[in-house]
C-alpha positions as CSV (number, residue, x, y, z in Angstrom):
1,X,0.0,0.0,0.0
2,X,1.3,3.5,-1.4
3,X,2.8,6.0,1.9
4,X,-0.5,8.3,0.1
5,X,-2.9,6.2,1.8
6,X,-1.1,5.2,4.8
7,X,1.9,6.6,6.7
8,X,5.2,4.6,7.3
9,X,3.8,4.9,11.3
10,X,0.6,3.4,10.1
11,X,2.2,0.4,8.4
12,X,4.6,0.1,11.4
13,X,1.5,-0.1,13.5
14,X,0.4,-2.9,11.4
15,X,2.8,-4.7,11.6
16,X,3.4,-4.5,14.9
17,X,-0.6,-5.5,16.1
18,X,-0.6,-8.6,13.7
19,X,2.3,-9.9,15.4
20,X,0.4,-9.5,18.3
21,X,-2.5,-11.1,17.0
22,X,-0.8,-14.1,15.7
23,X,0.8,-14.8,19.5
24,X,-3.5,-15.3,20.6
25,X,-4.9,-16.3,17.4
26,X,-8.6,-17.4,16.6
27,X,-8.1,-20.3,18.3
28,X,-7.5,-18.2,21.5
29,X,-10.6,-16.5,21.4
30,X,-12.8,-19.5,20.6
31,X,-11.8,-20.9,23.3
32,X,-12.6,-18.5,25.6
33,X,-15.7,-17.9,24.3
34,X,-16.3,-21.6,25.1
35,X,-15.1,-21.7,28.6
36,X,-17.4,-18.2,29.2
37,X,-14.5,-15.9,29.7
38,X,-13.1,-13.1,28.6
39,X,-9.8,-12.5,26.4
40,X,-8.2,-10.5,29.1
41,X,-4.6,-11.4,28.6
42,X,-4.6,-9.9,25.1
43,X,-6.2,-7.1,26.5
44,X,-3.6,-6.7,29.0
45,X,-1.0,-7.2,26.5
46,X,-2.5,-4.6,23.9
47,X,-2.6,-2.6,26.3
48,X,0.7,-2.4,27.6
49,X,2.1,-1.8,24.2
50,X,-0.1,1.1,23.6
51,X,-2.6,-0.4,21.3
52,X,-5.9,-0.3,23.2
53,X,-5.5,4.0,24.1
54,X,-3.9,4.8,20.8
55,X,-6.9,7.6,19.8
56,X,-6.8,8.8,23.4
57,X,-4.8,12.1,24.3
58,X,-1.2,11.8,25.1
59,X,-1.7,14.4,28.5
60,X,-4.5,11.8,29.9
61,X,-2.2,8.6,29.1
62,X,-3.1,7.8,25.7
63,X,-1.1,7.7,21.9
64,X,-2.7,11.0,21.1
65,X,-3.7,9.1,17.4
66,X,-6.4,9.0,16.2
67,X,-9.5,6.6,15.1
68,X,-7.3,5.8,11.9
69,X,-4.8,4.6,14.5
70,X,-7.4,2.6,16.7
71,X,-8.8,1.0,13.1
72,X,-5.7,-0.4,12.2
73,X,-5.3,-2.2,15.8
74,X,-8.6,-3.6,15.8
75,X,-8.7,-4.8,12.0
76,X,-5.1,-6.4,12.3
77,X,-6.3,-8.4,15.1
78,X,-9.2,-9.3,13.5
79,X,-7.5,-10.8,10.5
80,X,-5.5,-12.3,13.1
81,X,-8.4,-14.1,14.2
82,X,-8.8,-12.6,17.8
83,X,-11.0,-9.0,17.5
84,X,-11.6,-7.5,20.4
85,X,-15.2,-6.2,20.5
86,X,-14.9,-3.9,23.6
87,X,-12.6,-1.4,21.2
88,X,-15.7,-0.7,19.8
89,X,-17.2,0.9,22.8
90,X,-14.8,1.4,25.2
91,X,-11.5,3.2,23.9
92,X,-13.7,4.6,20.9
93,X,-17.3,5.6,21.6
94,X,-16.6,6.0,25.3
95,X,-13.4,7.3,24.9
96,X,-13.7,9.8,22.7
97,X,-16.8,11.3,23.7
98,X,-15.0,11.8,27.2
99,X,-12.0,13.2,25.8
100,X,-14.1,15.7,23.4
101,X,-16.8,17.0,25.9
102,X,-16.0,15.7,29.4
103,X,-15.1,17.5,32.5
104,X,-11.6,17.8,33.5
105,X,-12.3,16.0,36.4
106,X,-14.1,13.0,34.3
107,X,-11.0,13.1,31.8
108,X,-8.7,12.4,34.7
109,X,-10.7,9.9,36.5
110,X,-11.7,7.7,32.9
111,X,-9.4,8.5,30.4
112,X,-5.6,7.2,32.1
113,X,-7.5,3.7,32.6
114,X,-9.1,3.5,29.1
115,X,-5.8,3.8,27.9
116,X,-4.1,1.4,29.6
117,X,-6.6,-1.2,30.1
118,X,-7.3,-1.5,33.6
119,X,-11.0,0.3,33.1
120,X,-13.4,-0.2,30.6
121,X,-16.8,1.1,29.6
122,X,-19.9,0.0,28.2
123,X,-21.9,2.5,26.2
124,X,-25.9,2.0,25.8
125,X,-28.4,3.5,23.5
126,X,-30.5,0.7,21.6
127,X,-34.2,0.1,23.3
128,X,-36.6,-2.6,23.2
129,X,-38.8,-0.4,21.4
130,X,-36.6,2.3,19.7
131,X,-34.7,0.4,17.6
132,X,-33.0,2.1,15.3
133,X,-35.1,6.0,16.1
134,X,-33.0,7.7,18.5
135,X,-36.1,10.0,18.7
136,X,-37.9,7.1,20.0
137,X,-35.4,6.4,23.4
138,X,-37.7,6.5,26.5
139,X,-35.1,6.5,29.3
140,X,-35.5,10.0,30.6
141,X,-33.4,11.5,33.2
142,X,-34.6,14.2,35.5
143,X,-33.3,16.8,37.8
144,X,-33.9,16.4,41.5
145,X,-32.1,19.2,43.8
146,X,-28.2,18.6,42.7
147,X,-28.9,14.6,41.4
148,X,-30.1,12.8,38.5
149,X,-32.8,10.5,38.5
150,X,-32.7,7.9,35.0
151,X,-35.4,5.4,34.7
152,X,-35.6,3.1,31.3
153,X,-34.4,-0.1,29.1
154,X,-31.2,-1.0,27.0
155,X,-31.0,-4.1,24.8
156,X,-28.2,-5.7,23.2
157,X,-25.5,-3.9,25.3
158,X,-22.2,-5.2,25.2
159,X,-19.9,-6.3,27.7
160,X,-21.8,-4.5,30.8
161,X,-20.5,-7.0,33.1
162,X,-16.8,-6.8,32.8
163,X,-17.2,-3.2,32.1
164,X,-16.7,-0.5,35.1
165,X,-19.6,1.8,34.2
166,X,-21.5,2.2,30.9
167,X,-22.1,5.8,29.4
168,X,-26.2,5.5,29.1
169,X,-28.1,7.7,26.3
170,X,-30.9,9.3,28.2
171,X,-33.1,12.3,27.5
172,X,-33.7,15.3,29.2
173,X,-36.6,18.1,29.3
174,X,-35.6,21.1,27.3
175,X,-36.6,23.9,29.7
176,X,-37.4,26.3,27.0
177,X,-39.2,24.2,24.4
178,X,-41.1,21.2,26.4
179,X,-38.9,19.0,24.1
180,X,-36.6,15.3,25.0
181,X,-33.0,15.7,23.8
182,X,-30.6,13.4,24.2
183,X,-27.8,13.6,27.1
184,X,-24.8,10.8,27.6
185,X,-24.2,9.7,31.5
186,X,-21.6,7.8,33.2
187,X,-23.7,5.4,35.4
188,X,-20.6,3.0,37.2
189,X,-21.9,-0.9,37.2
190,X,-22.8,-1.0,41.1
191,X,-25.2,1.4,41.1
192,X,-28.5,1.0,43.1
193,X,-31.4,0.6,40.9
194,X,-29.2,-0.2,38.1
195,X,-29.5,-3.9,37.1
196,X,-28.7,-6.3,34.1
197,X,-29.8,-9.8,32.6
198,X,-28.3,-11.6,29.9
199,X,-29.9,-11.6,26.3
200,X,-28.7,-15.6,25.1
201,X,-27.5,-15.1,21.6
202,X,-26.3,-18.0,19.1
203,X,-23.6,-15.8,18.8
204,X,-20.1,-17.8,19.9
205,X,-18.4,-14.8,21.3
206,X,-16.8,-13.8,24.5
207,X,-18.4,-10.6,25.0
208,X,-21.9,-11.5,26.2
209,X,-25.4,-9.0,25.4
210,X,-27.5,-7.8,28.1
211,X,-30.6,-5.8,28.7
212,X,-30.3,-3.4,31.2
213,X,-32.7,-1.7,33.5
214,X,-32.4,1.6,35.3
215,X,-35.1,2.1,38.2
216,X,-34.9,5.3,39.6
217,X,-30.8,5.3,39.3
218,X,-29.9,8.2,41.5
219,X,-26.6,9.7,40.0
220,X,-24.7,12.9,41.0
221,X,-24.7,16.4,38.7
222,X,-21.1,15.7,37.5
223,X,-22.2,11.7,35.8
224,X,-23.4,13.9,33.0
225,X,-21.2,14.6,29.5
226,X,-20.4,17.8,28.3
227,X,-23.1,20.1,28.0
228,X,-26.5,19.3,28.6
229,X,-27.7,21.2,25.5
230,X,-25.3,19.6,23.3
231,X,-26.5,15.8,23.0
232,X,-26.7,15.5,19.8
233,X,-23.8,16.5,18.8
234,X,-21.8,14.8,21.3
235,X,-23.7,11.4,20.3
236,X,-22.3,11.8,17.1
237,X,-19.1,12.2,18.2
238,X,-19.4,8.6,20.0
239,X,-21.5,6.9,16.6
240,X,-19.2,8.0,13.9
241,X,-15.9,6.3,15.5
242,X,-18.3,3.5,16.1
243,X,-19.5,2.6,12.3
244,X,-15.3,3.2,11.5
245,X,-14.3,0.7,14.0
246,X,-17.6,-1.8,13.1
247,X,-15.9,-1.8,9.6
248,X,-12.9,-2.0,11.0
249,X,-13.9,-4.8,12.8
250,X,-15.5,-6.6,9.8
251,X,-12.6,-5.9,7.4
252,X,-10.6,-8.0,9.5
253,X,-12.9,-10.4,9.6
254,X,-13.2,-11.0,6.2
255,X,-9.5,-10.8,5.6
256,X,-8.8,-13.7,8.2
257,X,-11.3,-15.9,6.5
258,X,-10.7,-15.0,3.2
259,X,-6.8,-15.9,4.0
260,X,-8.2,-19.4,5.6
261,X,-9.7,-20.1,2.1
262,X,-6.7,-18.9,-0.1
263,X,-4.3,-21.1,2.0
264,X,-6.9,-23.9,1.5
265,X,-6.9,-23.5,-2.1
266,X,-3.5,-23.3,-2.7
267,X,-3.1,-26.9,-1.3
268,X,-6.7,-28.7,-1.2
269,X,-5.9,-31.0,-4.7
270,X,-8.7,-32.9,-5.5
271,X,-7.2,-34.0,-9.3
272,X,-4.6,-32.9,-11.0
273,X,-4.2,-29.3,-10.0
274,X,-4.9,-27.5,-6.4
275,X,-8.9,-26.7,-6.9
276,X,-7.2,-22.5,-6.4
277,X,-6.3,-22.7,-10.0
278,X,-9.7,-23.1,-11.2
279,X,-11.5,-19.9,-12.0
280,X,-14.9,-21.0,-10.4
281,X,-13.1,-21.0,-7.2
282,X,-10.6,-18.5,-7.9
283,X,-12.3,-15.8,-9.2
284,X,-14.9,-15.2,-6.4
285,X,-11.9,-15.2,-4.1
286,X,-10.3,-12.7,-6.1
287,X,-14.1,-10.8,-5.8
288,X,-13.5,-10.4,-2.1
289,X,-10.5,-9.7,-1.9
290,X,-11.3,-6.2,-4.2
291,X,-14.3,-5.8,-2.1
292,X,-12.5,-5.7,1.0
293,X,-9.4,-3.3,0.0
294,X,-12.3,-0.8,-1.4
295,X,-14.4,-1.2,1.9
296,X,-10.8,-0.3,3.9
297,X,-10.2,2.5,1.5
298,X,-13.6,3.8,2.5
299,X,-13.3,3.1,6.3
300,X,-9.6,4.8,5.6
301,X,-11.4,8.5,4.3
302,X,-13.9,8.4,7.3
303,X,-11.2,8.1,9.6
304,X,-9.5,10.8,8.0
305,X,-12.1,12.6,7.8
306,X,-13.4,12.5,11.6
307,X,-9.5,12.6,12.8
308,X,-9.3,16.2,10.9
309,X,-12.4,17.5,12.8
310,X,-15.2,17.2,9.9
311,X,-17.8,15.5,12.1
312,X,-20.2,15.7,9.0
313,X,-18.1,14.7,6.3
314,X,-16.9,12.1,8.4
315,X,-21.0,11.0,9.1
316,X,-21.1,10.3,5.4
317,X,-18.2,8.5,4.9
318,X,-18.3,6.7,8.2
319,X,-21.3,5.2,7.0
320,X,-20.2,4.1,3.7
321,X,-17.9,2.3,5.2
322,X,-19.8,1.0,7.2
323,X,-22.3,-0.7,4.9
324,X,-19.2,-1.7,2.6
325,X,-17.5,-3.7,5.0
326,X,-20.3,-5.6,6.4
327,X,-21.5,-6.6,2.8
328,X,-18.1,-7.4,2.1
329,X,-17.5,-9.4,5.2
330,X,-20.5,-11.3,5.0
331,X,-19.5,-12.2,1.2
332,X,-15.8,-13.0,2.5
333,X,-16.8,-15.6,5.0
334,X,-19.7,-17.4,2.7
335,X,-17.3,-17.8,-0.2
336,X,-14.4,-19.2,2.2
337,X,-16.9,-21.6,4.1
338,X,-17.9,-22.8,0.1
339,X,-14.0,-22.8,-0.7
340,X,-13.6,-25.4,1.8
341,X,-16.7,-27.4,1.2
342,X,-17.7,-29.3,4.2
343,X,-14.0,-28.7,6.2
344,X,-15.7,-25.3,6.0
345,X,-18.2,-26.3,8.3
346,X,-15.6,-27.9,10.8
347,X,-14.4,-26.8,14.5
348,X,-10.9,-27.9,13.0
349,X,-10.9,-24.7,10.2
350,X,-13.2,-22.6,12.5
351,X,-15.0,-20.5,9.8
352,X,-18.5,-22.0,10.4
353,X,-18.8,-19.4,13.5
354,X,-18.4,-16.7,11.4
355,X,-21.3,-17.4,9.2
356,X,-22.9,-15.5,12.5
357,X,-20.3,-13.3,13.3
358,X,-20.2,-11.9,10.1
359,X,-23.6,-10.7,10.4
360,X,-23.5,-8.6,13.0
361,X,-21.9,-6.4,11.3
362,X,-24.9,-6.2,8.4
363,X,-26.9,-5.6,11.6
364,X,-25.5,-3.4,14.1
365,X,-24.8,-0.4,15.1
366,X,-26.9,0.7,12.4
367,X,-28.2,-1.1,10.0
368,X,-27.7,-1.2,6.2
369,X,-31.4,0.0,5.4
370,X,-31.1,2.8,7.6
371,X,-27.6,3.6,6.0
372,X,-29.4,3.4,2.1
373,X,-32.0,5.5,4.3
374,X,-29.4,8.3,5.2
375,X,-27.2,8.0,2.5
376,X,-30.6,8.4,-0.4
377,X,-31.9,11.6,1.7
378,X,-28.3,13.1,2.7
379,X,-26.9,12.3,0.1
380,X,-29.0,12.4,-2.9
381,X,-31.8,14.6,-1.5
382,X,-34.2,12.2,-1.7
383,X,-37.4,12.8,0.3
384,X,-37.2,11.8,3.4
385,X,-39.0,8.3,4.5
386,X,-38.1,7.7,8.2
């Protein structure tokens, strides 16, 4: 890849992550997920060598990169076999919204322990009945003398029981208009009223979902993010690194079980030649490979893009990206399962989990209808239909 695209630091980085990731490999994390733990020696170990607080400030103990950084760390592993889903939400949702809009004193207490490792946090916004309408979220938080009272639902909230607080998406009375907007909270894990059971997923994964429930969850004035009239704005500060790192996430993906296939091809004979150099198997391969450098040339620009401040070009691009590397993905891992016929569907080759993993990334955060949905009225100027 050309130094346009990526900087000698960025390909260093590279490097330097997928070494990591081939010390844990996908057999690593499989079996973790199986014994219903958590992949806490490679975070510890991405930690310490910087990885996990790359995109957080260098004055609060972090890289001071960016979300272009934090991509790179979290797709290398992934093609390494061994992603680690709480980079998603905790250095780069939770992370970064803290480091744009928190308090001094929150930036102290969160950020140092984002960074390196030893404090993690869930972030929550999906509802049972919201779904994708963020206008929809019902858990409201009210004033009451110098405290917070939040009442409501999550679903599908990641990691909430390893993770030391999660920043909850609650809405607020707007004093002047009557109106709900949006305001982000640090609610730590032990707090009264606030209470979690687990959503069982087919999912093969060692960072469980739960649904979460908040029953009058008394919280002081300084649990709340930034400024009370800027929610939106600081929300989108948290989603846009999100979609980057979910294609980030799924690139990797794709490129570990694409590589599986490749390696299978190159040697699987069945007659003469290896079944790679026939064109029915070859070519589809050669497909996703394409698909999956243009979705990280995508993911790439949004970083970019967010990293040099342009929140709304970065919105655009970020979902792009988004949508590109899930499709891409999903692709990736049914044309490697087919490569290898029924090996494909084997513990032994380990792609057959994938066929569900790959999904999520079609699915969540967003998902690809609402991206055709922003992209055909933000885009094209389209009328609106959500």
């Amino acid at each position: 890849m050309s130094s346009v695209i990526e900087t000698q630091e960025h390909r260093d980085l590279r490097t330097a992550v997928a070494a990591l990731g081939r010390k844990y490999g996908r057999e690593y994390l499989a079996r973790v997920a199986r014994e219903g733990g958590h992949p806490d020696e490679l975070w510890a170990d991405a930690a310490k060598l910087g990885y996990l607080g790359v995109n957080l400030p260098e004055e609060y103990g972090g890289g001071g990169g960016g979300i272009a950084e934090l991509s790179i760390v979290l797709e290398e592993l992934g093609a390494a076999g061994c992603p680690l889903l709480m980079m998603v939400v905790s250095p780069a949702i939770c992370g970064t919204v803290i480091s744009r809009f928190g308090t001094e004193a929150q930036k102290r207490a969160w950020l140092p322990g984002l960074a390196d490792g030893t404090r993690t946090m869930a972030f929550g916004i999906t509802e049972p009945d919201a779904g994708s309408n963020s206008h929809r979220i019902t858990t409201t938080a009210r004033r009451d003398g110098d405290t917070w009272v939040l009442t409501g639902r999550k679903v599908f909230i990641s990691g909430v029981d390893i993770a030391d607080a999660t920043l909850i998406v609650g809405r607020t009375e707007d004093a002047r208009s009557g109106r709900l907007k949006p305001c982000l909270f640090i609610v730590p894990r032990d707090t009264p009223g606030f209470s979690r059971s687990l959503i069982e997923m087919e999912l093969q994964a060692a960072e469980k979902q739960w649904e979460l429930t908040l029953d009058d969850v008394r919280l002081p004035a300084d649990a709340l993010v930034g400024d009370e009239d800027a929610g939106l704005l600081q929300l989108f500060a948290g989603l846009n690194p999100e979609r980057v790192m979910t294609a980030a996430f799924a690139i990797g993906m794709g490129r570990y079980a694409l590589a599986k296939a490749v390696d299978y091809a190159k040697t699987r004979q069945v007659w003469k030649e290896p079944i790679g150099a026939h064109q029915a198997v070859a070519h589809p391969l050669a497909a996703s490979h394409i698909e999956l450098e243009l979705a990280r040339l995508m993911m790439q620009k949004a970083a970019a893009l967010y990293d040099a401040g342009d929140d709304m070009g970065a919105g655009e691009a970020a979902n792009m990206a988004k949508y590109a590397a899930a499709e891409a993905c999903v692709r990736a891992v049914d044309q490697s399962v087919h490569t290898l016929g029924g090996n494909g569907l084997t513990r032994e080759y380990g792609l057959a989990s994938l066929i569900t993993a790959s999904r999520v990334a079609r699915i969540a955060p967003v998902s690809r209808e609402m991206i055709l949905n922003f992209v055909s009225h933000q885009t094209l100027g389209l009328p609106k239909s959500y």
